[in-house]
N, CA and C of each residue as an Amber inpcrd file, in Angstrom:
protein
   426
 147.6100000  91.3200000 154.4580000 147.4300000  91.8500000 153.1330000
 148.6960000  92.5430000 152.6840000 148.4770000  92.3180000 151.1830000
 150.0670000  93.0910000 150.8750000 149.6310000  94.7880000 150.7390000
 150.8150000  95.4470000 150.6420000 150.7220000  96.6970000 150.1880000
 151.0060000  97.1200000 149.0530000 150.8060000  98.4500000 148.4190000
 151.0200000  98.4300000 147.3730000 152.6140000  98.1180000 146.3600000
 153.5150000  98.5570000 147.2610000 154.8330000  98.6800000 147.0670000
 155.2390000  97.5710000 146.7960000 154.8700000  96.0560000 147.6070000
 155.3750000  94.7830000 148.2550000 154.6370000  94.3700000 146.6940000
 153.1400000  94.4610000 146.2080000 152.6200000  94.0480000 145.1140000
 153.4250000  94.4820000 144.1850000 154.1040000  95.7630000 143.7470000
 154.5350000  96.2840000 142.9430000 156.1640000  95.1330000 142.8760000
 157.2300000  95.2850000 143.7520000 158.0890000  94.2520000 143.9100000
 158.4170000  93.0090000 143.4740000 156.5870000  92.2650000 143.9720000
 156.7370000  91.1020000 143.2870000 156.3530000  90.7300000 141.8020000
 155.8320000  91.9970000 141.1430000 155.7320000  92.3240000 139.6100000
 157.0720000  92.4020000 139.1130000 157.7120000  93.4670000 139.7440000
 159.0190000  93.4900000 139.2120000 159.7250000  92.6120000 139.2020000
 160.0090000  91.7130000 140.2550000 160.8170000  90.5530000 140.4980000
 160.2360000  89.1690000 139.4780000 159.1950000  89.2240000 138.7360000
 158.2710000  87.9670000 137.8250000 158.9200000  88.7180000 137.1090000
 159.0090000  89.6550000 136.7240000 159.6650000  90.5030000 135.0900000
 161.1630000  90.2150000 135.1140000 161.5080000  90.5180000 136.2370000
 163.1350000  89.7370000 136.2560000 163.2080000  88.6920000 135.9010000
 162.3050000  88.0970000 135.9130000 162.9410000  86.5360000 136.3490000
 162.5520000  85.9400000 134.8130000 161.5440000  86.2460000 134.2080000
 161.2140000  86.4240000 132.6400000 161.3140000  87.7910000 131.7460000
 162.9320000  87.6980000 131.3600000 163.0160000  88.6390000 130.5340000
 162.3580000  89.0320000 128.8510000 161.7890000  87.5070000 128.7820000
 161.3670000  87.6310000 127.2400000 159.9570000  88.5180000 127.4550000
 159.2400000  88.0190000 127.9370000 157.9630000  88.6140000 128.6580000
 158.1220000  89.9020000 128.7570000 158.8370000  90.6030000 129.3780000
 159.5870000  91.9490000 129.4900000 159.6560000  92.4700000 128.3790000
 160.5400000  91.6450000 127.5640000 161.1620000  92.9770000 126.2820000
 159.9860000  92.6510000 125.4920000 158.9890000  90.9170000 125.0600000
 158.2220000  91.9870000 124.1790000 156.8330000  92.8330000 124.8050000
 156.8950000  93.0110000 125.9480000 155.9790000  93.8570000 126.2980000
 156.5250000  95.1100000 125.9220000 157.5720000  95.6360000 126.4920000
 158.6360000  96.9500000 126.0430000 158.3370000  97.2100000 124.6790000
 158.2270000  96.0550000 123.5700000 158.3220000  96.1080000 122.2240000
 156.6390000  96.4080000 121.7710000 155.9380000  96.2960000 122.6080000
 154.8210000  96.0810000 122.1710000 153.9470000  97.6130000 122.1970000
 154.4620000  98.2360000 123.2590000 154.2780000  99.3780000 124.1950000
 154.9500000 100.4330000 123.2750000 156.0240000 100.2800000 122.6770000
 157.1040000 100.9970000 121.6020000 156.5070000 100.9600000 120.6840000
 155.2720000 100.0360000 120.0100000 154.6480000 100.3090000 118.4640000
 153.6460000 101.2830000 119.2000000 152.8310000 101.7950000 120.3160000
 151.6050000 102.1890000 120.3540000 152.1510000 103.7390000 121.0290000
 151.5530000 104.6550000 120.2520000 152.2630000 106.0160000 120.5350000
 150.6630000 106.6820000 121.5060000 150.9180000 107.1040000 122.6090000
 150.4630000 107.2530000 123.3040000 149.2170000 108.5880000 122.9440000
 149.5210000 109.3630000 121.8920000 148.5420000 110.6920000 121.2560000
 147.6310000 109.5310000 119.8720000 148.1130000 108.4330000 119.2070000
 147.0100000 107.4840000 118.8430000 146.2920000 106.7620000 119.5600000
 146.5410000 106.2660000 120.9800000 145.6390000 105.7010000 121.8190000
 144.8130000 106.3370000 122.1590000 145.2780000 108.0290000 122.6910000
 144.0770000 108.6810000 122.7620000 143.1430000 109.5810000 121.7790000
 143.8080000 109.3080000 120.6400000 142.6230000 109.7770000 119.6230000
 141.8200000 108.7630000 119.3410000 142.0720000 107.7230000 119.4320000
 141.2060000 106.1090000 119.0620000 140.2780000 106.7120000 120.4710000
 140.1560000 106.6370000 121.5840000 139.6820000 107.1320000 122.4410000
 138.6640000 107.6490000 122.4320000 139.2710000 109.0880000 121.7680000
 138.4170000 110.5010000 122.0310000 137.0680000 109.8890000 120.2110000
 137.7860000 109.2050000 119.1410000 136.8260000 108.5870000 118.3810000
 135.8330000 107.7160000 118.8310000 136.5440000 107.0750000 119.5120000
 135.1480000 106.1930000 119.8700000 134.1740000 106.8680000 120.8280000
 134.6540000 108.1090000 121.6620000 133.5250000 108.5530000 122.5970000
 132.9150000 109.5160000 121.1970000 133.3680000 110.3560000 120.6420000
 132.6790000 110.5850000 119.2140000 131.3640000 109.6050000 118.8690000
 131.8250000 108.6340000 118.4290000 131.1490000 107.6680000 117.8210000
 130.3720000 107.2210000 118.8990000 130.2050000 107.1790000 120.0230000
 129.4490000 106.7000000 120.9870000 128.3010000 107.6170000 121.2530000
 128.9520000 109.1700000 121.3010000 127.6200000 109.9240000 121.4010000
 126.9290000 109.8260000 120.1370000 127.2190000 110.0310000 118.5550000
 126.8440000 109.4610000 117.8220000 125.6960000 108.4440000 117.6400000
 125.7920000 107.3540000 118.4650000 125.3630000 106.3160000 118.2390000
 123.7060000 106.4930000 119.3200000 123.8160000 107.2410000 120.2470000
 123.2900000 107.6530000 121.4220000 122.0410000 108.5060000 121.1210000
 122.6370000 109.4830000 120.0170000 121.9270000 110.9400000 119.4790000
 120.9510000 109.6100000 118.2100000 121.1320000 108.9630000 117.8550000
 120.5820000 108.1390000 116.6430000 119.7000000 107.0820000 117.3180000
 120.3400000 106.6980000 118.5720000 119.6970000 105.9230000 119.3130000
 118.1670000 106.6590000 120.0380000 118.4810000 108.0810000 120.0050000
 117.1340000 108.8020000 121.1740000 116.3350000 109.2320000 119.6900000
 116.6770000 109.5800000 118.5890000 115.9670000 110.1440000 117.7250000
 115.6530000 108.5190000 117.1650000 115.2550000 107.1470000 116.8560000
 114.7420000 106.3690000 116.4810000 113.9020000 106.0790000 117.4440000
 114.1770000 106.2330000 118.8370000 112.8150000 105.9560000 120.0160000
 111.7600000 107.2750000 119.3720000 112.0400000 108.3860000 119.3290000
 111.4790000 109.6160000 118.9450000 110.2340000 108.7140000 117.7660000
 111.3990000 108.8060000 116.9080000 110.3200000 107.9550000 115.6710000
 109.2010000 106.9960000 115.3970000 109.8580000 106.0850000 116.2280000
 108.9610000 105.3900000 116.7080000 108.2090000 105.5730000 117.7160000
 107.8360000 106.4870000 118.7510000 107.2640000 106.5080000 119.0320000
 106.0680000 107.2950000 118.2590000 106.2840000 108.7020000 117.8440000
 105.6060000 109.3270000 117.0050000 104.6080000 108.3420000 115.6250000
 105.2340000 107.4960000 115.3670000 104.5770000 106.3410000 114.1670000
 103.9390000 105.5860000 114.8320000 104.1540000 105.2390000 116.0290000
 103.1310000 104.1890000 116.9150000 101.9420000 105.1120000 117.3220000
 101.9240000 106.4890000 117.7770000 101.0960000 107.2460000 117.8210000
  99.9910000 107.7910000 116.5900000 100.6900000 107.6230000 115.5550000
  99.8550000 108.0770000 114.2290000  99.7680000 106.7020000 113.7660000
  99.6510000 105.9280000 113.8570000  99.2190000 104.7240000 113.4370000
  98.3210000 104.3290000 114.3660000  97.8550000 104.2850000 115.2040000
  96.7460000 103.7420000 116.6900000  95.9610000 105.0810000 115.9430000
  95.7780000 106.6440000 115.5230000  95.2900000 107.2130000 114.9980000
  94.7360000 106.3000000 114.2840000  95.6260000 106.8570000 113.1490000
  95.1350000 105.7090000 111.7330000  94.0930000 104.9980000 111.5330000
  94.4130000 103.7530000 112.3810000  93.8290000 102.3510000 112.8210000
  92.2650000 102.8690000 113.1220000  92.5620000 103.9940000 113.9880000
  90.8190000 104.0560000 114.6750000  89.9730000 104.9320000 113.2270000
  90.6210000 105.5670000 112.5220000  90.1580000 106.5890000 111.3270000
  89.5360000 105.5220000 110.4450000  90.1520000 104.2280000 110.0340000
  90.3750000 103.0690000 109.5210000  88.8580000 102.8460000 109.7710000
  88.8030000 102.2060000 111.2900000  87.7000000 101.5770000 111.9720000
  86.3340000 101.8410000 111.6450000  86.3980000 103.1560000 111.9890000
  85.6750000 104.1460000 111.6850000  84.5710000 104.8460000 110.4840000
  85.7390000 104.7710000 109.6100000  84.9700000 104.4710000 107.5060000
  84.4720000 103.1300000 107.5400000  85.4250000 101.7280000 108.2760000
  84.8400000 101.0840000 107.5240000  83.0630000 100.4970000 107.8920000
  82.9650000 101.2490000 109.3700000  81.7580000 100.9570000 110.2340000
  80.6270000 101.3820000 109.0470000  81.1600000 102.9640000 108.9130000
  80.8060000 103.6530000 108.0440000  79.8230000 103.3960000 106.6120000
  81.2110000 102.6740000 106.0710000  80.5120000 101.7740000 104.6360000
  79.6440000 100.8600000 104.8060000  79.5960000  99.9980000 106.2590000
  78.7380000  99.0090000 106.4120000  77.4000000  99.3870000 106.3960000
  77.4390000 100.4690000 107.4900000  76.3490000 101.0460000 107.2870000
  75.6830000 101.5620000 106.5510000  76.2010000 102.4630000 105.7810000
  75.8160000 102.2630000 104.3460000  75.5060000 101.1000000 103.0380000
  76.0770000 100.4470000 103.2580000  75.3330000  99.2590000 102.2610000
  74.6390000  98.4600000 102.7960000  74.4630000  98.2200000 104.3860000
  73.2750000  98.2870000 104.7040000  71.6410000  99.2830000 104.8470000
  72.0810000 100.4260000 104.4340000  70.9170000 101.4870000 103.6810000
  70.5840000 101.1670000 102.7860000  71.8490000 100.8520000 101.2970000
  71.4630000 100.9320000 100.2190000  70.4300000  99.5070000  99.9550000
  71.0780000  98.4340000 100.3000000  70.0980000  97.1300000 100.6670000
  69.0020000  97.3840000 100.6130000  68.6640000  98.2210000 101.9930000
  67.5010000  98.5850000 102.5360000  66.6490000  99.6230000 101.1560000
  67.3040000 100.5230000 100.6970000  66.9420000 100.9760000  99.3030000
  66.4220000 100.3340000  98.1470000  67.3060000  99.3180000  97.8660000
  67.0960000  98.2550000  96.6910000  66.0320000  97.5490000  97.1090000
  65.7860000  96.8150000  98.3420000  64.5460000  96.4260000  98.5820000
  63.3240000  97.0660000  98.1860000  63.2780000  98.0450000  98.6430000
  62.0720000  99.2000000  98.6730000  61.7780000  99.1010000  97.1910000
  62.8280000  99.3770000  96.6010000  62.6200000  99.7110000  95.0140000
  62.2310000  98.4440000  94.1200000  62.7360000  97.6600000  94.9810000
  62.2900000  95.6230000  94.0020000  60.7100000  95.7230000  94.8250000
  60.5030000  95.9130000  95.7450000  59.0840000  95.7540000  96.0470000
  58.1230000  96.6850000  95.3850000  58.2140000  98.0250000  95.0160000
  57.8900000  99.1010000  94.3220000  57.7130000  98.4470000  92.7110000
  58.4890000  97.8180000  92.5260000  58.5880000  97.5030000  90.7280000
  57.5170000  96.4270000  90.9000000  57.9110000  95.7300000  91.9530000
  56.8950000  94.5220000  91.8640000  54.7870000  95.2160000  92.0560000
  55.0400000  95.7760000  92.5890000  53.6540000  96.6660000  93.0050000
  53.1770000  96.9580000  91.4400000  54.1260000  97.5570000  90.7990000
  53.9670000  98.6450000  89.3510000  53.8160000  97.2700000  88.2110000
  54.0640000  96.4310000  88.7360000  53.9860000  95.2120000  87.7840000
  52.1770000  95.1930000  87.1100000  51.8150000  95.4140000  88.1520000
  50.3820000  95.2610000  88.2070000  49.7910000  96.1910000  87.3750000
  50.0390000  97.2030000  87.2840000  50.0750000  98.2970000  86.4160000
  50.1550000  98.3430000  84.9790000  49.6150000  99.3010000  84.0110000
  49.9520000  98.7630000  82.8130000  50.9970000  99.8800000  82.0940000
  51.1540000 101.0520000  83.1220000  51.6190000 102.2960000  82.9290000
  52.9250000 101.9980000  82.8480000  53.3220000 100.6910000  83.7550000
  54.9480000 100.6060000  84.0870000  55.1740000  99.4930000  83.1110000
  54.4740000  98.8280000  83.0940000  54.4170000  98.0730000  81.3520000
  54.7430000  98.4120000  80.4220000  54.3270000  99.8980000  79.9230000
  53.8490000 100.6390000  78.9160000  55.5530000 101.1970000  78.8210000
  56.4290000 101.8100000  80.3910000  57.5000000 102.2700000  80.1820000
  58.6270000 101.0380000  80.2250000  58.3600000  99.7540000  80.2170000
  58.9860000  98.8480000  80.4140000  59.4540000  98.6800000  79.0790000
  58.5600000  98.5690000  77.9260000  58.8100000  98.2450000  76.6630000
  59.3210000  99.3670000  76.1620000  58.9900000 100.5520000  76.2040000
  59.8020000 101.6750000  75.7770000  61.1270000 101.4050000  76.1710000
  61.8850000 101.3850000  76.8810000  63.0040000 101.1450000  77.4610000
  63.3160000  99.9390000  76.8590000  62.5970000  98.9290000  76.3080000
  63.5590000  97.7710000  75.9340000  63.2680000  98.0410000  74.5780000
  62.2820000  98.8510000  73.7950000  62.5450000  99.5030000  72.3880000
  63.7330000 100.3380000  72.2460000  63.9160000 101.3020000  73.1260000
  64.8500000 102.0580000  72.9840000  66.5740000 101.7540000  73.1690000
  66.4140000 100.0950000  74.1940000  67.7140000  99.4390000  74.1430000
  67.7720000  98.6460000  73.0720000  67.0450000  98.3330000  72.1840000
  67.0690000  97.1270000  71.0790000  67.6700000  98.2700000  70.0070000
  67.1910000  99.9600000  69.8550000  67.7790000 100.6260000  68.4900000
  69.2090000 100.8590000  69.1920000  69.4070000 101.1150000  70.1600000
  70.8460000 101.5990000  70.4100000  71.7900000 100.2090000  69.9660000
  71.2100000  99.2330000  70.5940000  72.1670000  97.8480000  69.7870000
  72.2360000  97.5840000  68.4290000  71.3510000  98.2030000  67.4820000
  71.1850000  97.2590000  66.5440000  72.6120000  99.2130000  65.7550000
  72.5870000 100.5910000  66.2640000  73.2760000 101.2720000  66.1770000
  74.3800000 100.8930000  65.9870000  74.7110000 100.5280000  67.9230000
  76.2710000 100.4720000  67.7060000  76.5630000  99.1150000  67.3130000
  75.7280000  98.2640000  66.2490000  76.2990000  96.7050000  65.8590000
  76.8020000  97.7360000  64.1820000  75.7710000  98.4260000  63.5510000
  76.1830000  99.2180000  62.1470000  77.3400000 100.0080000  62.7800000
  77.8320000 101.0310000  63.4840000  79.0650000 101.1760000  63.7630000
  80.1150000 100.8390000  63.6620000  80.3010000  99.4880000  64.4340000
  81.4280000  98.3630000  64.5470000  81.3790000  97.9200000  63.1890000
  80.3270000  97.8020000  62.3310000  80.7180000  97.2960000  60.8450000
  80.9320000  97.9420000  60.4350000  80.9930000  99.5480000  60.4070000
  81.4870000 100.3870000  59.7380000  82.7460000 100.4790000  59.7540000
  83.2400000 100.5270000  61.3380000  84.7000000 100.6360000  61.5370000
  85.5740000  99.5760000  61.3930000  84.9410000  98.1170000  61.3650000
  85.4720000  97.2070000  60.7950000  86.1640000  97.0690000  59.3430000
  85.2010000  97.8020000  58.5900000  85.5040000  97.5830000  57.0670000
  86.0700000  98.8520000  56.5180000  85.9910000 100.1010000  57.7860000
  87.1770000 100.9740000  57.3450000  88.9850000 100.5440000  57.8400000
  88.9300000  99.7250000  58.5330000  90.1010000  99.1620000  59.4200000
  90.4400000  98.5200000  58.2110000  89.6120000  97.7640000  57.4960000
  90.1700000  96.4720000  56.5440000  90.6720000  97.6410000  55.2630000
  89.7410000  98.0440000  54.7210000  90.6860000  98.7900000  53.7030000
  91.5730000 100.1570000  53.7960000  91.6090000 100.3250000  55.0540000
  92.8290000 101.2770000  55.5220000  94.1200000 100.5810000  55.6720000
């Protein structure tokens, strides 16, 4: 194995032997000032913790939103069981009440309030039909 010195030697001696190689390395080494290499450096470890601190606070976030959302979801679940059940009551309500009307059919009492109610919807229509002609024919000569 070589040593370090003997490695170093035969670097030097390839640089001898190609001087172009040499000078523009020399030339290349001469544009880069050694206090900008290490501020490019010390920026990018900047920018790295940066990136790190943004990187642990979006796991943060997301995790916290994956947590209130699996909430959510079950709160969600929950109403909508909720409503089912409920309009399966009200069903159960409306039935009761269509079988009830049907019972009262028989009746002459619910008869008696049946026509009241469709007297009392026939004046409210024949109302708001004089209304609308009223406001019709104030529209026209306004």
């Amino acid at each position: 194995m070589e040593t370090e010195s003997e490695g170093l030697s035969r670097i030097s001696d390839d640089e001898e032997s190609c001087p172009s190689s040499v000078a523009f390395t020399e030339a290349l080494m001469g544009q880069i000032k050694g206090a900008d290499v290490g501020a490019m450096v010390e920026l990018q470890r900047d920018m790295l913790s940066r990136y790190e601190k943004t990187n642990e606070m979006l796991i943060n976030f997301n995790m916290l939103s994956s947590s209130r959302f699996d909430a959510t979801s079950q709160a969600f679940r929950a109403h909508t069981l909720l409503l089912y059940d409920m309009k399966k009551d009200l069903d159960v309500v409306f039935r009761r009440i269509r079988t009830l009307k049907q019972r009262l059919t028989c009746s002459d009492v619910y008869n008696v309030l049946e026509d009241e109610e469709e007297e009392f919807k026939g004046q409210n229509n024949e109302e708001t039909k004089e209304e609308k002609d009223e406001n019709d024919s104030a529209e026209d000569n306004g």
